[in-house]
C-alpha positions as CSV (number, residue, x, y, z in Angstrom):
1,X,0.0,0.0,0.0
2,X,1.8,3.3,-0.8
3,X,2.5,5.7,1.7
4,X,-0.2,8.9,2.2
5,X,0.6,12.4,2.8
6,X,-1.9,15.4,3.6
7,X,-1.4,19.2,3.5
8,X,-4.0,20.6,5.8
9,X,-4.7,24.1,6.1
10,X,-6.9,26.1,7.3
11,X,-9.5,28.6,5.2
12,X,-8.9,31.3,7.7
13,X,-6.3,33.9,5.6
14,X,-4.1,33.3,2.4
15,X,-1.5,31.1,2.4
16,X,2.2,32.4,3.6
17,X,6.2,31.0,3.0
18,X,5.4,28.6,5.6
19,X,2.0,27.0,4.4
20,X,4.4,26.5,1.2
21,X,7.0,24.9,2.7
22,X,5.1,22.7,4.6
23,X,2.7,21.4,0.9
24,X,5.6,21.7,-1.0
25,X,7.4,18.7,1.3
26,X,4.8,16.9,1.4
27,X,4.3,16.7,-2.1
28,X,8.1,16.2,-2.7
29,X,7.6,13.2,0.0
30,X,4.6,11.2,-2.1
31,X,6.7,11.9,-5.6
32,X,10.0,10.5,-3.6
33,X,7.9,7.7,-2.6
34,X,5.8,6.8,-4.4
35,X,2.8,7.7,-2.0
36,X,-0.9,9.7,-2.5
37,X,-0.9,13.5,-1.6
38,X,-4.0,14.8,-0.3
39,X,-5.3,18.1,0.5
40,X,-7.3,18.5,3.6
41,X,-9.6,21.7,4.2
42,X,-9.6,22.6,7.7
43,X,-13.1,24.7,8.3
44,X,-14.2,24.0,11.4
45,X,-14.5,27.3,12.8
46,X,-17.5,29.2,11.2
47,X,-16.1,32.5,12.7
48,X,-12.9,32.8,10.8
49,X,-13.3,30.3,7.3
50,X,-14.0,31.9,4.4
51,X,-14.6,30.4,1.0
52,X,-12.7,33.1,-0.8
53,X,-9.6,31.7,1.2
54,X,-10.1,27.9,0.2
55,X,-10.4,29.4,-3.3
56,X,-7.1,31.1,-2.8
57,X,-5.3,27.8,-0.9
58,X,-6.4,25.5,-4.2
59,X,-5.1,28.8,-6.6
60,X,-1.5,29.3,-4.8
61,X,-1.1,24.8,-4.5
62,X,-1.5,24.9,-7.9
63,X,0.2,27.4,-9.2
64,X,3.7,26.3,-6.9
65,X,2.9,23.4,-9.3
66,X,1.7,21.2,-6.4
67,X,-1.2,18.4,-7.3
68,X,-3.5,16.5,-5.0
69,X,-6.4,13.8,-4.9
70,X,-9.9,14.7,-5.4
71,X,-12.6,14.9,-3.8
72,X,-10.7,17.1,-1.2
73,X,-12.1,16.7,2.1
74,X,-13.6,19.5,4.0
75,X,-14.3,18.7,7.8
76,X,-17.7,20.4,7.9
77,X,-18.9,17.9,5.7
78,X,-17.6,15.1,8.1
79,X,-19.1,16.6,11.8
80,X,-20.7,13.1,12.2
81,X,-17.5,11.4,12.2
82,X,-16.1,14.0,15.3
83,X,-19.3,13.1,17.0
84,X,-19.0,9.9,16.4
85,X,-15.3,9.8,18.0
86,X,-16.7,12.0,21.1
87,X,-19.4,10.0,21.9
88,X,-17.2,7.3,22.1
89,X,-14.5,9.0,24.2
90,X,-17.5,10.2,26.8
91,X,-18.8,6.1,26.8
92,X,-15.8,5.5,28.5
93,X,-16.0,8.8,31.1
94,X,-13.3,10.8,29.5
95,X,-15.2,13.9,28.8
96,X,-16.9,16.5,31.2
97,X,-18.5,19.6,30.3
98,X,-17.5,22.9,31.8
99,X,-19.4,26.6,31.8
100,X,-16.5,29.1,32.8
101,X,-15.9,32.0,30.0
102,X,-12.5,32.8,29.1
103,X,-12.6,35.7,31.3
104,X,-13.7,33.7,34.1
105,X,-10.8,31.1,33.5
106,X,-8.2,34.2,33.3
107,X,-9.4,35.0,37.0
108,X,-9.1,32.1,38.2
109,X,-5.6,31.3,36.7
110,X,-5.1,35.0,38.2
111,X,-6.3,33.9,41.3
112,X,-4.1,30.7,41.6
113,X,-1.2,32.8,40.7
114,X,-1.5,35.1,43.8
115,X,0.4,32.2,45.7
116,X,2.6,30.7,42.9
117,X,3.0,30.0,39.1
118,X,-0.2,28.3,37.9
119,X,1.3,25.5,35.3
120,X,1.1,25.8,31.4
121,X,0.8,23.8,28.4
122,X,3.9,23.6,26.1
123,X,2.4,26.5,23.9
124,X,2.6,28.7,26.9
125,X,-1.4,28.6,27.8
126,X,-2.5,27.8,31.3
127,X,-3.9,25.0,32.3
128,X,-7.8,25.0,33.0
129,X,-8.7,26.3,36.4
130,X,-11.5,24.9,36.7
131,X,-13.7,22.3,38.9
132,X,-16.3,21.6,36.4
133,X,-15.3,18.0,36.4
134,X,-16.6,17.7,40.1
135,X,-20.3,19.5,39.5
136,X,-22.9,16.8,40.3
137,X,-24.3,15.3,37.1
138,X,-28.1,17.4,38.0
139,X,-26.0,20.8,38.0
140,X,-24.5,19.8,35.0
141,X,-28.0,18.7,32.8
142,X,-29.1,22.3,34.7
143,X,-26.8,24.3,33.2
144,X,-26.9,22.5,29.7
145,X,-30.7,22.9,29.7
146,X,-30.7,26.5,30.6
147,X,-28.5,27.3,27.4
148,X,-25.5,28.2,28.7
149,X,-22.6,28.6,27.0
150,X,-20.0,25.2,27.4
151,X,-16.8,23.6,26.4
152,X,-17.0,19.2,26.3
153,X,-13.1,18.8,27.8
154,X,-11.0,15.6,27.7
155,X,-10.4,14.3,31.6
156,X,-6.5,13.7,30.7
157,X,-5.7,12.4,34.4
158,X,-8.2,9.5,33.3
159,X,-7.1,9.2,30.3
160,X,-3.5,8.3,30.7
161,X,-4.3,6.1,33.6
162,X,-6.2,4.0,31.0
163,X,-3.4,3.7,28.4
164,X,0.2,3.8,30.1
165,X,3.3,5.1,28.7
166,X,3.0,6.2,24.5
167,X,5.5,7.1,21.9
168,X,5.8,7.9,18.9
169,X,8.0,7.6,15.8
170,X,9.7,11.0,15.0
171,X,11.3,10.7,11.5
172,X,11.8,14.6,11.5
173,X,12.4,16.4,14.5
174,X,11.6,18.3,17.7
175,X,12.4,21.7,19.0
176,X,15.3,20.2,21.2
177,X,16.3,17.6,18.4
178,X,13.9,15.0,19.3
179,X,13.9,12.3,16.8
180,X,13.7,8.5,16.9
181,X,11.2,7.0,19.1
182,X,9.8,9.8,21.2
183,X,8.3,9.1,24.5
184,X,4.8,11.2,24.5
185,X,3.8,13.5,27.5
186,X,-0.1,14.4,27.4
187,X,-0.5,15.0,31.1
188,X,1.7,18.8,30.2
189,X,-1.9,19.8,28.3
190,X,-3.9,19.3,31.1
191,X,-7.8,18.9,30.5
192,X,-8.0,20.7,26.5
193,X,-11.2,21.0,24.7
194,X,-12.5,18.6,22.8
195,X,-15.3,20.3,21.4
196,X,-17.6,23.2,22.3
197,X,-21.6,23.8,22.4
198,X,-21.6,25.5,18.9
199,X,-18.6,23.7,17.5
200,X,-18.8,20.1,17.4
201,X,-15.1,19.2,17.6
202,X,-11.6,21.1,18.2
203,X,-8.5,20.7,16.0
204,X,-7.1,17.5,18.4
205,X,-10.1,15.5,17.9
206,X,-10.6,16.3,14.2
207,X,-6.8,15.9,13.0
208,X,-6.7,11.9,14.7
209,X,-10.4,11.3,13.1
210,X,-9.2,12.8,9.6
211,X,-5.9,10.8,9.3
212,X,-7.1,7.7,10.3
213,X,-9.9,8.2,7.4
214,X,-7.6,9.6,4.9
215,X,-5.1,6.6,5.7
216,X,-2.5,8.7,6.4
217,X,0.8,7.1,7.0
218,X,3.6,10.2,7.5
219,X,2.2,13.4,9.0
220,X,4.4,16.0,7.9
221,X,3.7,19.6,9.8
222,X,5.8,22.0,11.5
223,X,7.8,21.7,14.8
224,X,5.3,24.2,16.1
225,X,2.7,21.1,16.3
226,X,5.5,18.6,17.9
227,X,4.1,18.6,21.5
228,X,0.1,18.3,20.4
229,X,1.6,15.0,19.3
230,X,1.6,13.5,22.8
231,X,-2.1,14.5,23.2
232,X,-3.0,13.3,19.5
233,X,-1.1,9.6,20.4
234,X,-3.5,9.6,23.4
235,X,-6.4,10.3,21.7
236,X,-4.9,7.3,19.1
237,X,-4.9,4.9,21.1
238,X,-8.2,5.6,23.0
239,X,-10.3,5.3,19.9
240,X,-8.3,2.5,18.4
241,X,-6.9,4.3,15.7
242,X,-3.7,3.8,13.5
243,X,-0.5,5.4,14.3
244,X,1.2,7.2,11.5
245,X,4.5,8.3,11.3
246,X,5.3,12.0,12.2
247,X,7.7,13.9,10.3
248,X,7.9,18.0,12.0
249,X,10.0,20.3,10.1
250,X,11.5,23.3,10.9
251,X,9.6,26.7,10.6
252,X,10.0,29.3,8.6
253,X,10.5,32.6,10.5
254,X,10.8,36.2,9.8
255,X,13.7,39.2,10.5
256,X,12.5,39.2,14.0
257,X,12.8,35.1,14.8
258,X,9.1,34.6,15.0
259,X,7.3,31.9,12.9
260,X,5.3,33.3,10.0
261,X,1.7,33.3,11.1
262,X,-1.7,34.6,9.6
263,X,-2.5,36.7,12.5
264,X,0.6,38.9,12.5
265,X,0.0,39.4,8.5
266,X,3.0,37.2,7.3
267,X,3.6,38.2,3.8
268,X,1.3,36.1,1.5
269,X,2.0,33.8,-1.7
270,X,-0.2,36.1,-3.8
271,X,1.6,39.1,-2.6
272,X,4.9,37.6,-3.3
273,X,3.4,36.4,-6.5
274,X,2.1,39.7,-7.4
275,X,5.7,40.9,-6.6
276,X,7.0,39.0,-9.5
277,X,8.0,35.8,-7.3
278,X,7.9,32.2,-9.4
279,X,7.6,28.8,-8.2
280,X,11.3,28.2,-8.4
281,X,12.1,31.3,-6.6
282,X,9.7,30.2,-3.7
283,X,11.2,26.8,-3.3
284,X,14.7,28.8,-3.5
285,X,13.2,31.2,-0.2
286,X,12.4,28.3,1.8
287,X,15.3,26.4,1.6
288,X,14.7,23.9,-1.1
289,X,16.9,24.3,-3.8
């Protein structure tokens, strides 16, 4: 069976350096090898997604000369397989709702932080506050039944104590040169969210549902996503999923050291394009010659 690759963005902004170093090895991996390359649309979040930007991710693919499968898969058309995977992680007790805002979880991470350094996750975000997993099941269908507002978060301590030590296999490598078999650590991420009240799954759940559909055999993505391994691994093995190979590559950063992002306005592909940029000069910027 050859091997599978996917490039998986997300319709939220235009494409950057990065995005095209990340499709462009991917690609250059299933030619190498023989293997499928797929493209994977990311559009969970309503908010942000917009279709003139998944017009402009299958535009700048194809113009660095890129090709994929079709049909490409979009994950709102697939919210019934997410659900699918959450209602069985909440069979076996592993998911809780809880009703805090953000601002209410900033107090209370302000709060724990009057008498000491409240832990964080290895992206630097604190680890919930909360006590939501204690509220008494009637409190719970309450607050549910009123309409409130709620995040469906993955009970990690219970979790792990069901599966034991993971690892992975790291044919690229990690921030501190992590390659090899790497032992994974899901207890640093604390109790994430696995899904909200208006959006039916986060990016952990729906990246371990959509490989194991798409068959895919060698994640490539950037070091940036190294860490969310450990948590994806657990969520692996929970669900009885495959394990694919993980291959994270450097990222591409600007003057300042800071990885090219779509929030800070990282200089796009069509702007670079418009600039006069080709294909080959693009490969050139990010390092493959």
């Amino acid at each position: 069976m050859p091997p599978v690759f996917r490039f998986a963005p997300s319709p939220n902004g235009f494409l950057h350096l990065g995005h095209a170093y990340s499709a462009l090895l991917n690609f250059d991996r299933a030619r190498e090898t023989g293997g499928r390359m797929l493209l994977r649309i990311e559009d969970i979040d309503a908010t942000r997604c917009r279709p003139e930007y998944e017009s402009a991710i299958y535009d700048d693919l194809a113009w660095l000369g890129i090709t994929w499968e079709t049909p490409v898969r979009r994950q709102s058309a697939h919210l019934a397989d997410y659900r699918a995977a959450l209602d069985n992680l909440s069979a076996l007790g592993l998911v809780y709702p809880s009703f805090e805002s953000r601002a209410e979880i900033a107090r209370l991470v302000a709060a724990r932080e009057e008498t000491g350094p409240w832990p964080r996750d290895p992206d630097g975000a604190p680890l919930y506050p909360g006590a939501a997993k204690s509220l008494p099941a009637e409190e719970r269908a309450r607050l549910i039944g009123s309409g409130a507002p709620y995040a469906l978060r993955f009970d990690m301590a219970a979790a792990c104590r069901r599966v034991g030590g993971l690892t992975w296999r790291e044919l690229g490598e990690g921030p501190d040169g992590e390659r090899g078999r790497v032992a994974a650590r899901p207890e640093a991420w604390g109790d994430v969210i696995l899904a909200r009240k208006e959006t039916p799954t986060s990016y952990h759940l729906s990246v371990v549902v959509d490989d194991a559909l798409q068959d895919a055999s060698e994640v490539v993505r950037g070091q940036d996503l190294f860490h969310a391994t450990s948590v994806h691994r657990l969520l692996q093995t929970l669900l009885d999923l495959p394990e694919p190979t993980y291959r994270h590559h450097r990222l591409i950063c600007d003057e300042e050291g800071r990885k090219l992002a779509k929030s800070t306005g990282s200089t796009g592909l069509r702007e670079l394009r418009a600039a006069g940029a080709t294909p080959a000069g693009i490969r050139r910027l990010v390092g493959l010659d």
